[in-house]
C-alpha positions as CSV (number, residue, x, y, z in Angstrom):
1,X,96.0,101.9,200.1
2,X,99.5,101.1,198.4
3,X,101.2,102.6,201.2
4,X,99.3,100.6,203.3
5,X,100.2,97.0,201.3
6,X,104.2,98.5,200.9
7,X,103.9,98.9,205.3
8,X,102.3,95.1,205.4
9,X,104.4,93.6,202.9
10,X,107.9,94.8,204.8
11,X,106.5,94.0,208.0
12,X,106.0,90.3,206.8
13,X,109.7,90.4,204.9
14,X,111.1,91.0,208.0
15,X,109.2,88.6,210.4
16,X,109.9,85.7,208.4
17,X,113.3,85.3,209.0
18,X,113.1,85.6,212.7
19,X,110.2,82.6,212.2
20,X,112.8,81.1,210.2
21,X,115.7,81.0,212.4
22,X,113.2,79.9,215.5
23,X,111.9,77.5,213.7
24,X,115.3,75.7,212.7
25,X,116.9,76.5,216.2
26,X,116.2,72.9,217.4
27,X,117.8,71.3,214.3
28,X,121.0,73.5,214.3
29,X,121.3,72.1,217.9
30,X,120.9,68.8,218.0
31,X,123.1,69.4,214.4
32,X,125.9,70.5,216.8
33,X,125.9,67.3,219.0
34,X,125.4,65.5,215.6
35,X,128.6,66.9,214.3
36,X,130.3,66.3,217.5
37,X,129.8,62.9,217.5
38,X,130.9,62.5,214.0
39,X,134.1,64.2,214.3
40,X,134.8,62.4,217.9
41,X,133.9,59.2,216.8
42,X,136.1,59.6,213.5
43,X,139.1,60.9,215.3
44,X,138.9,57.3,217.6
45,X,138.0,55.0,215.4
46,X,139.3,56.2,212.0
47,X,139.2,52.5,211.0
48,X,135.7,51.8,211.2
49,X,133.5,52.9,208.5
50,X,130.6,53.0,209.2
51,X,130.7,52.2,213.1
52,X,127.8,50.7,214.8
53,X,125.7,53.0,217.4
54,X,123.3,52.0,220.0
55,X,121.0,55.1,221.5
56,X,120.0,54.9,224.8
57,X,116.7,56.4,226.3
58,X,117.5,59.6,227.5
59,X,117.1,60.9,231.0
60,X,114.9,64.0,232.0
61,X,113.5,65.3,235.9
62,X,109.9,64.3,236.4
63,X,108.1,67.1,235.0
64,X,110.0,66.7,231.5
65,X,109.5,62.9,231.9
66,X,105.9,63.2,232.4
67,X,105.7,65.0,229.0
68,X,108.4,62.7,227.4
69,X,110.8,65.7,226.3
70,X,113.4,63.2,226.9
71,X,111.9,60.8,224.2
72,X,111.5,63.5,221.7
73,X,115.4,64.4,222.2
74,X,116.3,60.9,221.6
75,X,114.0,60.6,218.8
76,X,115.1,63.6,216.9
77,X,118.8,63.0,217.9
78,X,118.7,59.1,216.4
79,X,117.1,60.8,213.0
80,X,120.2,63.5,213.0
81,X,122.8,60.3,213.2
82,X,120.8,58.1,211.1
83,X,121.6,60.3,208.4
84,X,125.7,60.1,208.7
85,X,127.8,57.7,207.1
86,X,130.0,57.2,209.5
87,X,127.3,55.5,211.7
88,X,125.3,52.5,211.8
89,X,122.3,52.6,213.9
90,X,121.9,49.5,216.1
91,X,117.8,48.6,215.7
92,X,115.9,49.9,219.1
93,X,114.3,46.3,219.8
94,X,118.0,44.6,219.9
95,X,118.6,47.3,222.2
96,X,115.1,46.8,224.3
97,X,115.7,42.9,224.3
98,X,119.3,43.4,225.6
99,X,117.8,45.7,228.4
100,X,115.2,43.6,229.6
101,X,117.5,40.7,229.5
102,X,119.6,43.0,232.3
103,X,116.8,43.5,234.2
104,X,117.1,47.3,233.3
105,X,114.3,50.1,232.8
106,X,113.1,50.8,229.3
107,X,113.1,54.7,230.6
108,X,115.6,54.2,233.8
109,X,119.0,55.9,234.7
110,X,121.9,54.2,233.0
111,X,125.2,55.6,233.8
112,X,128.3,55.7,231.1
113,X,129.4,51.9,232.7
114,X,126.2,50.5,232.2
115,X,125.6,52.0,228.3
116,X,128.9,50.4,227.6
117,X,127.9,47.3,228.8
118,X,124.8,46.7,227.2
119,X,125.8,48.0,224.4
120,X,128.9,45.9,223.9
121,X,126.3,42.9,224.6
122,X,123.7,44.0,221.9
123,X,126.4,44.1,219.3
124,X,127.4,48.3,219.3
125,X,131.1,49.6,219.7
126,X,129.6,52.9,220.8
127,X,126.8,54.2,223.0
128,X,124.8,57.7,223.2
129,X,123.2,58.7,226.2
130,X,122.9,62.0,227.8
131,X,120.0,63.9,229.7
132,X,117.3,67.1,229.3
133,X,116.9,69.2,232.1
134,X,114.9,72.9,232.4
135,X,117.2,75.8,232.6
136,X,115.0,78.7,233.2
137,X,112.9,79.6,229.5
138,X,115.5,76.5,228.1
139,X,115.6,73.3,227.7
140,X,119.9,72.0,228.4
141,X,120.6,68.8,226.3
142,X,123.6,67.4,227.8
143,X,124.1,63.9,225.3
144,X,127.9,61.8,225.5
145,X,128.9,59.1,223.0
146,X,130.8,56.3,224.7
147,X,133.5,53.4,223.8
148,X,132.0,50.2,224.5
149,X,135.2,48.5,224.4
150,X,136.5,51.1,227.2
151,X,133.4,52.8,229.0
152,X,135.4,55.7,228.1
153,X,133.6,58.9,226.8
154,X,135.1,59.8,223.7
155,X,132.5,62.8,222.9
156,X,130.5,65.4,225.1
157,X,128.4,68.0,223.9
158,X,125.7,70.6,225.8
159,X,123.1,72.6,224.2
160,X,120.1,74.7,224.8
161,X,116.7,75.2,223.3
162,X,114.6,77.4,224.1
163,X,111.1,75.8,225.7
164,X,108.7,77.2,223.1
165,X,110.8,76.6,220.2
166,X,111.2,72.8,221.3
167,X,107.9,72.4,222.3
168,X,106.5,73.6,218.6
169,X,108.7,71.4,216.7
170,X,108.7,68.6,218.7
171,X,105.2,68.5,219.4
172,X,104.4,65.0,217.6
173,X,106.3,63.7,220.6
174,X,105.0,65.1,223.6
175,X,102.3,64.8,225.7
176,X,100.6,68.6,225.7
177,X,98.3,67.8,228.3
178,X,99.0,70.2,230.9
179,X,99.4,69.6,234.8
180,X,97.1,72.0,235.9
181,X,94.2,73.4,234.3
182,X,93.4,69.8,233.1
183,X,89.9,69.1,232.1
184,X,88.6,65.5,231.7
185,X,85.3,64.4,229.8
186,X,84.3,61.0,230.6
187,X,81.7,58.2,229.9
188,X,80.9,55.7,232.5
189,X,78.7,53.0,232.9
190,X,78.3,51.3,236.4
191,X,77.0,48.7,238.8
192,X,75.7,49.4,242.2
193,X,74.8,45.8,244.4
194,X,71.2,46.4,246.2
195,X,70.6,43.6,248.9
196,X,67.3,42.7,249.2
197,X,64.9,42.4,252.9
198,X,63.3,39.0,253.6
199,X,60.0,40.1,254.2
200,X,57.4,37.6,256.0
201,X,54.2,36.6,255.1
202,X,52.1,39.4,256.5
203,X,48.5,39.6,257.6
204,X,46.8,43.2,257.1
205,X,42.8,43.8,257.4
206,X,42.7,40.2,258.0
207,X,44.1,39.3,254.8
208,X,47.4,37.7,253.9
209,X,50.0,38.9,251.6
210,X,53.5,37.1,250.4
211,X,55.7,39.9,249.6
212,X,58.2,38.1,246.4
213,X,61.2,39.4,247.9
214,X,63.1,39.5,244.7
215,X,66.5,38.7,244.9
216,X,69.4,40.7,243.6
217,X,72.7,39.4,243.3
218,X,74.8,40.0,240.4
219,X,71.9,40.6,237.5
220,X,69.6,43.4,236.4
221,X,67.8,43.4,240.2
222,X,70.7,45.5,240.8
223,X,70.9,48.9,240.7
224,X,72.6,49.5,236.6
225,X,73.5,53.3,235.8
226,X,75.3,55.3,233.1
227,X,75.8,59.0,232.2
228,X,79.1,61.1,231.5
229,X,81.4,63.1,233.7
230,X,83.4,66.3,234.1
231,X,87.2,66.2,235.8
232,X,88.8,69.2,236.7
233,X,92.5,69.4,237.9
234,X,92.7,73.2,239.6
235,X,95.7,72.1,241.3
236,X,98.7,69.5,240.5
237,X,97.2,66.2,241.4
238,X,94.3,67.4,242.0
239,X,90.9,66.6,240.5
240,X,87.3,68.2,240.9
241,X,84.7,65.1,239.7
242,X,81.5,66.1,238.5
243,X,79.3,63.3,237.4
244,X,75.2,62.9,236.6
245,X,73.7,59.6,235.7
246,X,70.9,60.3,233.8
247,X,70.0,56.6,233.4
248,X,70.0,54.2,236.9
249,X,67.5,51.5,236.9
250,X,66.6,48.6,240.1
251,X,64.6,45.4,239.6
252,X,63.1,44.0,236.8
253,X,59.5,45.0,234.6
254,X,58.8,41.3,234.5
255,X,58.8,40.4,238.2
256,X,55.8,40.9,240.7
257,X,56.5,42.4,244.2
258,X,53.9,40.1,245.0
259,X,52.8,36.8,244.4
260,X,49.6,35.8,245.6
261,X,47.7,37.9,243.5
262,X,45.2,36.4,241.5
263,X,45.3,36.3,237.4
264,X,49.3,37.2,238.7
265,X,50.2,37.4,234.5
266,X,48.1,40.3,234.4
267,X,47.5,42.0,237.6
268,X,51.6,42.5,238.5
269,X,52.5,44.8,240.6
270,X,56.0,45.0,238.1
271,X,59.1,45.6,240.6
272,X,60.8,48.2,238.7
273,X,62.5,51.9,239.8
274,X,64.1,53.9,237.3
275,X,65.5,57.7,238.1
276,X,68.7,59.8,238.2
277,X,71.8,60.4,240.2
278,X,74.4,63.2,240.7
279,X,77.8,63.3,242.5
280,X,80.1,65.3,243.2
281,X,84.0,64.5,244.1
282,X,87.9,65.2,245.2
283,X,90.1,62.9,244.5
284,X,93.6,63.1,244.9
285,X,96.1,61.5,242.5
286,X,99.0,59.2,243.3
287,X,101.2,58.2,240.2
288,X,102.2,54.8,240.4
289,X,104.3,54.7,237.0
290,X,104.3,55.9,233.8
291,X,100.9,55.5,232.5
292,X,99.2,54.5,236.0
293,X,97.2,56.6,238.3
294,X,95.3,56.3,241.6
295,X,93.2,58.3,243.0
296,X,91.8,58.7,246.6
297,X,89.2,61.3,247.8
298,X,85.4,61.1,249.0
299,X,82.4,63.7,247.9
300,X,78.7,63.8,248.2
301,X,76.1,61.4,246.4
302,X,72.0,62.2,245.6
303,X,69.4,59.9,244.2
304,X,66.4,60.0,243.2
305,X,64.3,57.1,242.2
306,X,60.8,56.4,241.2
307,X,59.0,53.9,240.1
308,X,57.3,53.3,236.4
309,X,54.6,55.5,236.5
310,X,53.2,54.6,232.9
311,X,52.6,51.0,234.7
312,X,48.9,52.4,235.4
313,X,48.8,48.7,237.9
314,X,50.7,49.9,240.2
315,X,47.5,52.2,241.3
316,X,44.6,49.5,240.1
317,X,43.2,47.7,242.9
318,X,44.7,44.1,242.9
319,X,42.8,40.9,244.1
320,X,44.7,38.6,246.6
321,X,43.9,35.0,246.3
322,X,42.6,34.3,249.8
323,X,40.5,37.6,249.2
324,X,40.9,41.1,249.8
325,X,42.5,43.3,247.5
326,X,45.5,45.6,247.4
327,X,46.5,49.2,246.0
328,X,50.1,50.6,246.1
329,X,49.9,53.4,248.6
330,X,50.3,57.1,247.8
331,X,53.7,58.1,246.8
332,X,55.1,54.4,247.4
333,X,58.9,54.3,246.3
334,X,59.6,58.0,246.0
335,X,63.4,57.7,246.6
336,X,65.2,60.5,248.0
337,X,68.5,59.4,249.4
338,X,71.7,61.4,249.8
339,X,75.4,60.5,251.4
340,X,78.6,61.7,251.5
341,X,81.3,59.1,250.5
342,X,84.2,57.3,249.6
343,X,86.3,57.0,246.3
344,X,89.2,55.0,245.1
345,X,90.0,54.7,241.7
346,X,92.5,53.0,239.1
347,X,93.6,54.4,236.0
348,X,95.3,53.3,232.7
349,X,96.5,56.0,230.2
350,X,98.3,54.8,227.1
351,X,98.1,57.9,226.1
352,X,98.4,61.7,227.3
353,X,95.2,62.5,226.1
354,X,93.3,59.0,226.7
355,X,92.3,57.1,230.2
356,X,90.7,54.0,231.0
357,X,89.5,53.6,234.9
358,X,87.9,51.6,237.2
359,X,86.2,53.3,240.0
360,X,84.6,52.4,242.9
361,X,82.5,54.8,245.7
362,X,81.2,53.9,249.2
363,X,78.1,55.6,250.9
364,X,79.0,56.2,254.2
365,X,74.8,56.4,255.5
366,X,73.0,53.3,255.3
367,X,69.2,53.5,254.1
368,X,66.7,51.8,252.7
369,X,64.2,52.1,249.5
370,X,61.0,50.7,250.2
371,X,57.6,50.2,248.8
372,X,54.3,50.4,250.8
373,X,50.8,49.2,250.0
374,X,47.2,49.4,251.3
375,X,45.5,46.3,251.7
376,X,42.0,46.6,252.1
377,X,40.3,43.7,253.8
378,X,38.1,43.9,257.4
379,X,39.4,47.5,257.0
380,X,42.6,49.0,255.2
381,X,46.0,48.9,256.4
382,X,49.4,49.5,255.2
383,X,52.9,47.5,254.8
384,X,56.1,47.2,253.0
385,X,55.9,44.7,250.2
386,X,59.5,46.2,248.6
387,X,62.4,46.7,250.5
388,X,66.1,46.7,249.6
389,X,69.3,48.6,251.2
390,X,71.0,51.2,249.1
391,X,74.4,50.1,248.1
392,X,77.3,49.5,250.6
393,X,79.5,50.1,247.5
394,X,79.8,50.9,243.7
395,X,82.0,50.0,241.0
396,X,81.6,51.8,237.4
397,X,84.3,51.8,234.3
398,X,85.2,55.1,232.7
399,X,86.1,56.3,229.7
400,X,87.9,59.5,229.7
401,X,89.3,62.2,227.4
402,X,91.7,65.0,228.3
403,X,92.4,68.3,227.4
């Protein structure tokens, strides 16, 4: 047993310097450029003490953008050189308000002309810039302190860190959500615009029924759904949509399909469906910016609607004021409808692991949900009292998590 705690004991002793030095290898490197700039900027400019510094957004290729490595290294950097009396860090929003004023990118290429000149104009004698870019297992920080006065670079300095090791201690900058891999929970709760047949005055068994023939437009006639979804991104760009709407609901409990029934207040026949829906999409995302996604794809698209069936009136026999009486039919609004379809989507992510989207779908085969009733009269017959088109389109708002 004690030889067994000696064996564990050494074997932590000697780990934790190695830890050690990985864990500090990022700040011994942006130390170097920190030193670097000191020693330049004292050497050519003995006579300013402190001297003012304004720290541009660093570059960095797409994929280190997307992740904002490059805003970590200027981050970290600007906390090294805060720290040193021989600077005097110009404050970022003079810096933001001088760049917009240019008509220049918060996060865009600035070359070693253009640092001088804004920072001249925001009130800095020097400027650092510089860029991150992936060098195999490294990250290479290339960062330059320039003379506003001259557009000259009076300091260069490149350093590497390796990937892991940055992407530890920098972690409170970067957005950790991977490119592939991706999965996506989301809420969403949509609208789906049902137009409604104008159905005549019928005569059936000799007796005349006036089907209501609710209207829809933009209220709770139309079709109303929520439920949650699963996004999968197996490839770059990518994304497998999963979605089932466990709530979807047409018409309204307090509206006949009818209306010349008699004792209408209680005898309704209430026009109301309520059921489920799945679907199932591919989407393909186009970045627009920073922040801003579209996607594009199609799928497949099932319902399946029914009507109230605890409204025990939709089976009573209903009297019709100029005689007769009628009976919804066996099986009447038993809504099976399935469609491939369209898909276009916008989305809004201030954050990496955080999306807000508006999405809208388009069923490609037209159909119709309809409900049918016998009328008995001279003898029985049947007809449509109920009939609406499923939707040309539908638009829902989403509310996504990633991971």
């Amino acid at each position: 047993m004690n030889v067994k705690k000696h064996f564990f004991a050494a074997l932590a002793a000697a780990l934790l310097p190695v830890s050690a030095a990985q864990a500090s290898q990022l700040d011994a490197q942006l130390g170097k450029i920190d030193r670097q700039f000191v020693q330049d900027a004292a050497a050519r400019l003995p006579d300013l003490n402190p001297v003012t510094v304004a720290v541009f957004p660093f570059q960095a290729e797409e994929a280190l953008a997307r992740r904002k490595v490059d805003v970590a290294v200027g981050e970290l950097l600007t906390q090294k050189l805060i720290r040193e009396s021989k600077f005097r860090l110009l404050e970022r929003s003079q810096l933001d308000t001088v760049l917009r004023e240019q008509k220049l990118g918060l996060s865009g290429a600035i070359e070693s002309d253009t640092a001088a000149q804004v920072g001249k104009l925001a009130g800095a004698r020097l400027a650092a810039l510089g860029t991150v870019t992936r060098v195999g297992k490294n990250y290479q920080i290339s960062a330059k302190l320039v003379d506003t006065d001259t557009s000259e670079v009076i300091s260069v300095s490149i350093v590497e860190v390796a990937a892991g090791v940055f992407d530890e201690e920098a972690a409170r900058y970067l957005v950790l959500v991977p490119e592939t891999q991706t999965v996506s929970i989301y809420l969403a709760v949509g609208a789906a615009p049902m137009a409604v047949k104008d159905l005549p005055p019928t005569t059936a068994a000799g007796k005349t029924v006036v089907p209501a023939n609710l209207k829809t437009g933009m209220n709770m006639d139309n079709g109303i759904y929520a439920g949650i979804g699963l996004k999968y991104f197996p490839f770059s760009r990518w994304a497998v949509d999963l979605a089932f709407m466990p709530q979807y609901k047409i018409g309204d409990s307090r509206k006949s399909v009818v209306t010349n029934l008699v004792n209408t207040s209680g005898a309704m026949m209430p026009a109301q469906a309520e059921g489920k829906m799945f679907r199932a999409l591919v989407n393909h995302q186009f970045r627009l910016s920073r922040g801003f996604n579209l996607y594009a794809g199609g799928g497949f698209m099932r319902f399946e609607l029914d009507p109230r069936t605890d409204e025990k009136s939709y089976y009573q026999s209903v009297n019709l004021t100029g005689g007769g009486s009628m009976k919804m039919a066996p099986d009447f609004g038993a809504g099976r409808y399935s469609t491939a379809l369209g898909s276009l989507g916008f989305e809004w992510k201030p954050q990496s692991r955080f999306g807000l989207s508006v999405l809208a779908t388009f069923p490609l085969k037209p159909a119709a949900y309809k409900w049918e009733a016998d009328i008995t009269g001279t003898g029985t017959e049947r007809i449509t009292v109920w009939e609406l088109s499923y939707p040309k389109y539908m638009a829902e708002i989403n509310l996504a998590w990633y991971f």
